[in-house]
N, C-alpha and C positions, 0 to 999 in steps of 0.2 A: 426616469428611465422607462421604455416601453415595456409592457408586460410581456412580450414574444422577449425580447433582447433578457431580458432579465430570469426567462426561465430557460434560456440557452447557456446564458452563467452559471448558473444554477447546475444544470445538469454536465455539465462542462466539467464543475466542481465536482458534482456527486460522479464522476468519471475516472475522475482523479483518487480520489477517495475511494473508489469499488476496486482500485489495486491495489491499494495500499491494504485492504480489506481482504481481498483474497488471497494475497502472500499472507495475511498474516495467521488465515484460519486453514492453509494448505498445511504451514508447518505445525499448530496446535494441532488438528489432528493427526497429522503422521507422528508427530514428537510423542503429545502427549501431555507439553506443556507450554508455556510463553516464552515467546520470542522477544523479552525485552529490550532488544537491538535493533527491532526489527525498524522504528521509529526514524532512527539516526541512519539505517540505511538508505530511508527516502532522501534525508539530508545529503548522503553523501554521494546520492544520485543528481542532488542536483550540483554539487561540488564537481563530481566528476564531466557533466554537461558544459560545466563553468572553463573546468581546466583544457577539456580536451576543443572545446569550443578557439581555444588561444595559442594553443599548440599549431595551427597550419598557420595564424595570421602572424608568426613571427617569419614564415618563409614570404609573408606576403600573399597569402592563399585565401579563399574565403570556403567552409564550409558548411552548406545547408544545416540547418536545425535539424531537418528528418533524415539526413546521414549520421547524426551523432544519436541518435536512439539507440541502434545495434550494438554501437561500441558503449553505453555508459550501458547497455543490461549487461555487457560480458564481462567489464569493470564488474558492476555490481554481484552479480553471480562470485565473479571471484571473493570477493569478500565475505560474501552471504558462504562461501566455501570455508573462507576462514573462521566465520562463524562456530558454522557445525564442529570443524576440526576443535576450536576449544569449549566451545561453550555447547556443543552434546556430548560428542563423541566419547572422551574422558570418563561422562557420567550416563552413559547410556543404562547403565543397570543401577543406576541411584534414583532416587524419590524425585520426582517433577521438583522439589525446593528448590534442588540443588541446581537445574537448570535455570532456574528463574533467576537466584543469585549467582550465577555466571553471566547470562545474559546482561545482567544491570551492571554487572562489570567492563564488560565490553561496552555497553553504550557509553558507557563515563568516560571510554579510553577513546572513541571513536568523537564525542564530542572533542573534548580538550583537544586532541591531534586536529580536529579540525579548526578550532579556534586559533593552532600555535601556527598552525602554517596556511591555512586560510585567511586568517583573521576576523574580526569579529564585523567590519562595516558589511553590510547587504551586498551583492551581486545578482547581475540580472543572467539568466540561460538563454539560448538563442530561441528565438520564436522558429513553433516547427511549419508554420505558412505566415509568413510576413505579408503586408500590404495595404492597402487603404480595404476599410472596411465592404463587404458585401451587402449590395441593396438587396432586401427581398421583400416587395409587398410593400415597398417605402418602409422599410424601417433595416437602419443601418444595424450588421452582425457581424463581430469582430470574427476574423478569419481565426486565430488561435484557439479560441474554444471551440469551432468547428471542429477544426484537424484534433484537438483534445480529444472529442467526444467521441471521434473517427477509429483515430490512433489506441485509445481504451477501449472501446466498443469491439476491434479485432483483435486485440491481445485477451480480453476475457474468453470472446468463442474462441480462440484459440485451445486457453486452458481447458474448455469446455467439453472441446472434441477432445482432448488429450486423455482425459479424466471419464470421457464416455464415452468414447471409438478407438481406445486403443487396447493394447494388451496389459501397457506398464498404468495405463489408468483405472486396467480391474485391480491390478497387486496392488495398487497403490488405495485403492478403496478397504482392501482386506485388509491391508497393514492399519488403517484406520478405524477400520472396527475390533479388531479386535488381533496386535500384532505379535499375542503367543501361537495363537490358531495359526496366523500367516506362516511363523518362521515354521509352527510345525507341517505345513505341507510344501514348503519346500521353499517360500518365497525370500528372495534376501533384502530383509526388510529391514536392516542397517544402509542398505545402500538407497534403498528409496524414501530413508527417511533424508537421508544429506542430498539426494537430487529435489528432494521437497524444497529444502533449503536453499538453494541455488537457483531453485525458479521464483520462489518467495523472491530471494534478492532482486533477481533480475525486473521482477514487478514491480518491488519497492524502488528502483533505480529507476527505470520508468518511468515512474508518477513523480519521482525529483525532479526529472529534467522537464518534465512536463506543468510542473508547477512554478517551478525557478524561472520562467518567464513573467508572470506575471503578479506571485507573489514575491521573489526573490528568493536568494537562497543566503540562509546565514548557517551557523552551526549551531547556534543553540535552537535550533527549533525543531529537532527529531522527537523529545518527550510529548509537545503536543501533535504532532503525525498517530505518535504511539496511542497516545489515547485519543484519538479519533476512531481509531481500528479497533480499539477496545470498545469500547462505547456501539459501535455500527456492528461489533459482534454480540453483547449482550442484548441491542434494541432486536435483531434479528434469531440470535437463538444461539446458546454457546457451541459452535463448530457446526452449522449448517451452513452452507456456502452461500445457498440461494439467499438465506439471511440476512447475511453479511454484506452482500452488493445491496441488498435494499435499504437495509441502516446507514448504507456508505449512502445512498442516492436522500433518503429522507433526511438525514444530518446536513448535508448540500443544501437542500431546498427549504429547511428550515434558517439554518444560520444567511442565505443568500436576502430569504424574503423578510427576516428579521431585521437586517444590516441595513437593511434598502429603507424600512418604516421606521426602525430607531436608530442603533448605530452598534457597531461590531462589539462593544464591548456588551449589550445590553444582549445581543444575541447567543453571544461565548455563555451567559450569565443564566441565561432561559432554556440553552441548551440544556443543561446537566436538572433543570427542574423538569425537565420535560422527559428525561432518560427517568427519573425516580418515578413520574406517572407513570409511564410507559409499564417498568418492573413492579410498580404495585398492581398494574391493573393485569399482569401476563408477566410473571417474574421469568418463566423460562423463556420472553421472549419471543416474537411473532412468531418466529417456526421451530422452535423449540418442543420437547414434549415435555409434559409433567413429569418430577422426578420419581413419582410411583409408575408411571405407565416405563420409563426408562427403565427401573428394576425389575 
């Protein structure tokens, strides 16, 4: 495969992966703590890409791929709604434990349900630019990881302006840093921890339909989404966002350029030795700070 085509994949990938990444360190900082559903969301993003993809073609309709994005982030969002409702809300004033073990509850229930009524063979999502490849420069570049890199590339500056041009993206930085100070000047920072959660979803829904093209979508595959996001946040810094898109991007191009000289399994396998280098050589992480300069 050419080196240009192959670092389009690549970044294509880490595209994908910088959503799944930033939903996941939007809600650890507003939370507080892990989003362990957060994985099985992407899944069910791409379920939901899958299902509503099939819904017009029984009237005989055909629906573009980049019309069902808005509707699987608002699917998603809702869930990511349901999320919070059980798995924070209940335990908002209890120990981050207790969300973790809620969270890991919900992904078991979100798997299995998707297993029972999904079921288990692979499904493909609608490509969001279908067509015969683009020539550029002589060398052929599939249209999908275009529109991928496209389609994540403006959902990130989206979040970006949101988070640092708007109003709800100051409180929402306050409530991050430090959310007894927020609640004490006035900010309702229950409610922007569950709009955290809802945007999270809708990113992680996102990157399912976005992925479900070309990797497919099954139901057991949300635990490794989850530790993707985990991983792209420790390589970058525990809850630095700029981090976290770069871990999501470096994880991409490493597992990409691995697969491509040995093979995906020896990549998965070099990944996780490469993450232990990483935290021995910078355990907090590229943009992380020491944990004495933090105290």
């Amino acid at each position: 495969m050419p080196t240009a085509q192959l670092l389009v994949n690549a970044l294509a990938l880490g595209a994908a992966y910088a959503l799944v990444a930033l939903g996941f360190v939007l809600v650890l900082n507003a939370a507080g703590a892990v989003n362990f559903a957060h994985g099985d969301m992407v899944m069910l993003g791409g379920v939901a890409a899958v299902v509503l993809a099939g819904l017009p073609a029984i009237a005989g309709l055909h629906l573009p791929g980049v019309a069902l994005l808005p509707l699987v982030m608002i699917v998603s969002g809702m869930i990511a709604l349901l999320v919070a409702a059980l798995g924070f809300w209940p335990l908002r004033d209890r120990p981050p434990a207790a969300m973790f073990v809620a969270t890991i509850a919900l992904a078991a229930v979100f798997e299995q349900s998707a297993t029972a009524f999904f079921g288990p063979a692979p499904r493909t999502a609608p490509a969001v630019w279908d067509g015969a490849p683009l020539m550029v420069g002589g060398i052929a570049l599939g249209r999908q990881p275009l529109a991928l890199i496209a389609v994540a590339g403006l959902a990130v500056a989206g979040v970006y302006a949101l988070l640092e041009r708007t109003q709800v993206g100051r409180r929402f930085r306050a409530v991050a840093q430090d959310r007894d100070m927020a609640r004490t000047l006035g900010i309702r920072a229950t409610r922007l921890i569950v709009g955290a959660f809802v945007l999270a979803g809708g990113l992680a829904g996102l990157a399912g339909a976005l992925l479900g093209h070309q990797f497919f979508v099954t139901a057991g595959q949300g635990p490794g989404y989850m530790l993707k996001a985990y991983i792209a946040a420790a390589i970058g810094g525990w809850g630095s966002v700029p981090g976290a898109l770069l871990g999501a991007l470096l994880i991409a191009l490493f597992e990409t350029l691995v697969s491509a000289a040995l093979s995906a399994v020896w990549a998965q396998a070099l990944l996780y030795v490469a993450l232990l280098a990483i935290l021995l050589w910078r355990p907090q992480g590229l943009f992380g700070e020491p944990i004495g300069r933090r105290a």
